[in-house]
C-alpha positions in Angstrom: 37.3 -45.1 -35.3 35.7 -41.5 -34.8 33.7 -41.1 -31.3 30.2 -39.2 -31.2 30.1 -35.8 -32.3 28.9 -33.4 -29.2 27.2 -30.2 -29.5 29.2 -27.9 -27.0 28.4 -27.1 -23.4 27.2 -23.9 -23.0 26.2 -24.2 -19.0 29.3 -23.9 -17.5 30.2 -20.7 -15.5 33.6 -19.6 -14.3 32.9 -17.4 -11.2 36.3 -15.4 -9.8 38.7 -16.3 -13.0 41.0 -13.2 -13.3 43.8 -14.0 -15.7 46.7 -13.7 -12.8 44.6 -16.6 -10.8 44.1 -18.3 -13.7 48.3 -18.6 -14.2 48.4 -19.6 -10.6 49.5 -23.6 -10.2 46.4 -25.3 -8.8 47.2 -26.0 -5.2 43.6 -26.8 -3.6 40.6 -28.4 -5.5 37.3 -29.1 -4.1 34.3 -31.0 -5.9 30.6 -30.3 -4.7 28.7 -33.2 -6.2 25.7 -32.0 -5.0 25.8 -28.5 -6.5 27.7 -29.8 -9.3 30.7 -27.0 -8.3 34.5 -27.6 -8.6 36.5 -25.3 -6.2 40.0 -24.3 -7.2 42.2 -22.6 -5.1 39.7 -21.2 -3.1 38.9 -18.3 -5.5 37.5 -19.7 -8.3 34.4 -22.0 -9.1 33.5 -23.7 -11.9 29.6 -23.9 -11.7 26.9 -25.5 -13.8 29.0 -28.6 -14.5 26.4 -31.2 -16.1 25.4 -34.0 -14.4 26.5 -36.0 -17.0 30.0 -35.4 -15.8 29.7 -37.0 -12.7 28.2 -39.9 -14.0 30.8 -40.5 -16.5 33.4 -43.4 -15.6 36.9 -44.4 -16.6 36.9 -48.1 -15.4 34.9 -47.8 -11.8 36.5 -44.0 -11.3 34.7 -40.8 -12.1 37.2 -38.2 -13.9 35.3 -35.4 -11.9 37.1 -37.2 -8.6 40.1 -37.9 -9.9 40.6 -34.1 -10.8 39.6 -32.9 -7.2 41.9 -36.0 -5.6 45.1 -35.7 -7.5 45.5 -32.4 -9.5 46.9 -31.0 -6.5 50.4 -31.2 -4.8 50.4 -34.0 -2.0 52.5 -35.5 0.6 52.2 -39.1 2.0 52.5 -39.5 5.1 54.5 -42.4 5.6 56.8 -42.0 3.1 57.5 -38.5 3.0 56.3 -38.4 -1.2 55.9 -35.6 -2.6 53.8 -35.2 -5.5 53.3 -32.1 -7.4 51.8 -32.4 -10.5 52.7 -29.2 -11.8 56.7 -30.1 -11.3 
């Protein structure tokens, strides 16, 4: 089975991407759904993101989320858990 053939994206913008931030680990990642904008590390932005993106969903969860909610390290709380996922 072969999926739909896309042209490719050419909207996206990467604002603040120096190649010694890009080799940084991600340790903060913030999505603004309204401006269509994903935050990382607080020095670069991803802008332009289509729309279609955040309507996209893997079962009821949007992929756009789930980079924002757990690409980055973590600790619960109650447990003491750490998760990293660039361990």
């Amino acid at each position: 089975m072969e999926g739909v053939k896309l042209p490719p994206y050419e909207g996206l913008r990467l604002v603040g991407a120096t190649p010694e931030l890009l080799s940084q680990p991600l340790r903060k990642a913030r999505l603004d759904d309204k401006n269509r904008i994903l935050y990382l590390n607080d020095t670069i932005l991803i802008e332009g993101i289509p729309e279609a993106a955040f309507a996209y969903r893997v079962g009821n969860y949007p992929p756009m989320r789930w980079i924002s909610d757990y690409l980055v390290p973590s600790t619960d709380e109650e447990t003491g858990i750490r998760w990293d996922p660039s361990l």
